[in-house]
N, C-alpha and C positions, 0 to 999 in steps of 0.2 A: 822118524827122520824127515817128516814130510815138510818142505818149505826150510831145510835147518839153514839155507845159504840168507834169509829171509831174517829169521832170529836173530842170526849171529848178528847180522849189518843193522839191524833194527835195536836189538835188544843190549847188545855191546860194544859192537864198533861205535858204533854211532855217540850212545849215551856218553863212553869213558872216554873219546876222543881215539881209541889205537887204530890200529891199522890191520888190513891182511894183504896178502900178495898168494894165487892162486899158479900153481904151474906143476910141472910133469919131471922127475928124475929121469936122470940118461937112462935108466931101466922102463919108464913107462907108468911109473907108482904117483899118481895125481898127491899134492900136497899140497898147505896150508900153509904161510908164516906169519904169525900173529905176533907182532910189534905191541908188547903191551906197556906200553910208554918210558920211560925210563928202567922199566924192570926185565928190558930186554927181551930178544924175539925167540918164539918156540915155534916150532916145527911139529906139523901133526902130517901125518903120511898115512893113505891109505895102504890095505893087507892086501888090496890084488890088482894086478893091472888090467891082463888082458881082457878081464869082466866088464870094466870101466872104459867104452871105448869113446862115448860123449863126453866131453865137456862138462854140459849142465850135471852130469853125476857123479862126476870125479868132483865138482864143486861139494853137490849135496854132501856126500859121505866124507869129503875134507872137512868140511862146516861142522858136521854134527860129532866129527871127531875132537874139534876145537873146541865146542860147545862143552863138553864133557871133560876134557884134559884142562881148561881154565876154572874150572867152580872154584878154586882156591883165590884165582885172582878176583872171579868173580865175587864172592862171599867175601873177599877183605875193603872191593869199594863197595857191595851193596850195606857193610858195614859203618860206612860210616854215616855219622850226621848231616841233613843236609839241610846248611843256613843262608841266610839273607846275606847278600853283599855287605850291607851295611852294619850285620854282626859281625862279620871276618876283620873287616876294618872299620873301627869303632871312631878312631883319632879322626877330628873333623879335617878336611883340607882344604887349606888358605886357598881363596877365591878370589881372582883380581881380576875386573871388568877391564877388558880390554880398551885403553886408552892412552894418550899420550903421556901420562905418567908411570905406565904401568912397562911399556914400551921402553922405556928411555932407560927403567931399573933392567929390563931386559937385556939390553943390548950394552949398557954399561958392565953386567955379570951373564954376559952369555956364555949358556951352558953348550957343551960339546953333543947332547943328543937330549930329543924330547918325543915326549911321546904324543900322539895326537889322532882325535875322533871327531866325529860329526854327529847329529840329529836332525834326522828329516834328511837324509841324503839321497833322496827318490829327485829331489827339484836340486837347480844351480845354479848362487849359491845354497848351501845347504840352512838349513833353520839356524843349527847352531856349529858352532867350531872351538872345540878344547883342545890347548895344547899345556902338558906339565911340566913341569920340572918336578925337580925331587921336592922340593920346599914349596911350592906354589902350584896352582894350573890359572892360567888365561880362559875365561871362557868370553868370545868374541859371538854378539851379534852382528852379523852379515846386515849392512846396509844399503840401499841406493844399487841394491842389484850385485853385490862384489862385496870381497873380502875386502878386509882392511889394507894398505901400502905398508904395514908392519909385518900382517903375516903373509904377503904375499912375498917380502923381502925375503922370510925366514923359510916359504919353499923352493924359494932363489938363492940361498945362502948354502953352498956346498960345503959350506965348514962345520955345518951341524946335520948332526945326523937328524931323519925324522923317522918314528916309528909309528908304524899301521899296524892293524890288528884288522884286515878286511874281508868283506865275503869274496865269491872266488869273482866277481864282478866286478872288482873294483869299485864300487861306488864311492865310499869314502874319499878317496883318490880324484877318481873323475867329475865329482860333485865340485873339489876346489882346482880344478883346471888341471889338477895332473894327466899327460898324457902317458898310459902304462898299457906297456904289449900284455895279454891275457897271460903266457906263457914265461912272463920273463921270470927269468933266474935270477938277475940280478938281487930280486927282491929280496932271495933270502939268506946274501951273502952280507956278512956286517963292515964289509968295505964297500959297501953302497952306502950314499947320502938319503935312500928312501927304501925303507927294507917292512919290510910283511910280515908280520908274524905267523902269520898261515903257510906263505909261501916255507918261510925258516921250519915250521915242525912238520910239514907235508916233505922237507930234502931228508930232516934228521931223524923223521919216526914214521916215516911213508905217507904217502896222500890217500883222502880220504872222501866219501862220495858227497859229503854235507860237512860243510865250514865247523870245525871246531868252536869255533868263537870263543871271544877273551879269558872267560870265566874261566876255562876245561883247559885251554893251553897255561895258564896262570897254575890251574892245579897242577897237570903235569909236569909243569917247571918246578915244583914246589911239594917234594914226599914228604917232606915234613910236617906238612897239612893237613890233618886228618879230620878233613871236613869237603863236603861237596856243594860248591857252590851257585847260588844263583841269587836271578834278580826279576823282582816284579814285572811285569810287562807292564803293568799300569805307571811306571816309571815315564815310561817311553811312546804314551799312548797318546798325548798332548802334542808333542813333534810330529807325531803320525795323521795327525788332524791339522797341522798347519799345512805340511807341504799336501795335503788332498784339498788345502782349498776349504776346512769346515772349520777353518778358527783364522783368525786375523795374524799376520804375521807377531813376531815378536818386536818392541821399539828397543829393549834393554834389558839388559842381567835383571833388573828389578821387578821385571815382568812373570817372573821367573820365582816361587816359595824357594826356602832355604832347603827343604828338602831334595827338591827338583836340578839346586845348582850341586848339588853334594853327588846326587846320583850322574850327574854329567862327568863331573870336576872328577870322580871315581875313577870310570871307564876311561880316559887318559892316561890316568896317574896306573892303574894298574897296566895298562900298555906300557908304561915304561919301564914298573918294574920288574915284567915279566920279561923283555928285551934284555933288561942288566944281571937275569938267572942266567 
């Protein structure tokens, strides 16, 4: 049992995205509720109370009760395969360099909510800026110190929704001028104009001590996925050496291999369709 509160949040919570919540029955019997994403919450209760009068023990023996009582959920996701983003979504996505032609198609067929990301969100503005539609994604190099006057209209435009997928930091957010309380709620209500996907599966499946991130909330929105996804870090290792200052900014999309705008144009588009589960 030794370290089991350790495993759980390491080796489960963590990996699948679920949740626990730790507390005490009006009896005094420490317990566990383990939110295991969509397949709803189970309850593990310790056998004795007044033995357990710490805290940190009523945890361990909660943990290790959880640990044991999920092998079946554990054993159905260590089950499955685990593939490349760009196996899961094969279909390439329409890429449009941000510019005034691309802008005008925008706002002539403006969609009711989009989803949107960053790279290199450590500096401000950020390196890069995706926003999708269902049919399309914009990806915008950030110029002359500032976003574009288009997409700064559409995080000024209250008639479209935008959706985030961000760490608990907000940086995404804050890297394009959004001002956002740490705590707000608003975020994960979908009658906000700026809503979080983190915020939304931390109200609906309990919060969590390390950010879900896109991939894992995308799967938990999606049982009918029976695959575990991820994505190279080597994707994102180029943006990571812009904003540190060991690579020259970017001039344009074309600076950019077609792999590199697929893996951006990506993480948008699936922010949005994970918003529309």
């Amino acid at each position: 049992m030794s370290n089991a509160k350790q495993r759980l949040n390491q080796q489960v919570l963590q990996k699948y995205g679920w949740s626990a919540a730790f507390d005490k029955t009006e009896d005094g019997y420490w317990y566990v509720d383990v939110t295991v994403g969509l397949h709803g919450t189970h309850r593990f209760v310790a056998a004795e109370s007044n033995s357990m009068e710490s805290p940190k023990e009523g945890v361990q023996v909660t943990s290790a009760l959880a640990l044991e009582g999920l092998t079946e959920y554990i054993q159905r996701e260590e089950a499955k395969p685990v593939q490349d983003i760009t196996h899961v979504f094969p279909n390439r996505i329409i890429v449009k360099e941000s510019n005034e032609e691309t802008w005008n198609y925008f706002w002539t067929h403006k969609p009711g909510v989009v989803g949107i990301d960053t790279e290199g969100n450590q500096i401000s503005p950020p390196v890069l800026l995706q926003i999708a539609t269902d049919d399309y994604t914009i990806i915008e190099v950030p110029t002359a110190n500032r976003i574009s006057i288009h997409a700064q209209r559409l995080l000024d435009d209250n008639s479209i929704v935008k959706v985030f997928c961000d760490n608990f930091s907000h940086r995404d957010k804050t890297s394009l001028g959004l001002a956002i309380h740490t705590n707000n709620r608003d975020l994960a209500s979908k009658q906000s104009t700026v809503v979080d996907l983190e915020s939304m599966c931390a109200e609906r499946i309990g919060p969590v001590q390390v950010p879900r991130g896109i991939l894992r909330i995308y799967t938990l929105a999606s049982p009918e996925l029976h695959v575990r996804i991820e994505k190279s870090r080597a994707s994102v290792k180029r943006f990571s050496f812009i904003e540190q200052g060991r690579m020259p900014r970017l001039r344009s999309i074309s600076d950019l291999s077609q792999k590199e705008q697929q893996y951006a144009a990506l993480d948008a588009w699936i922010t949005l369709q994970a918003y529309k589960k």
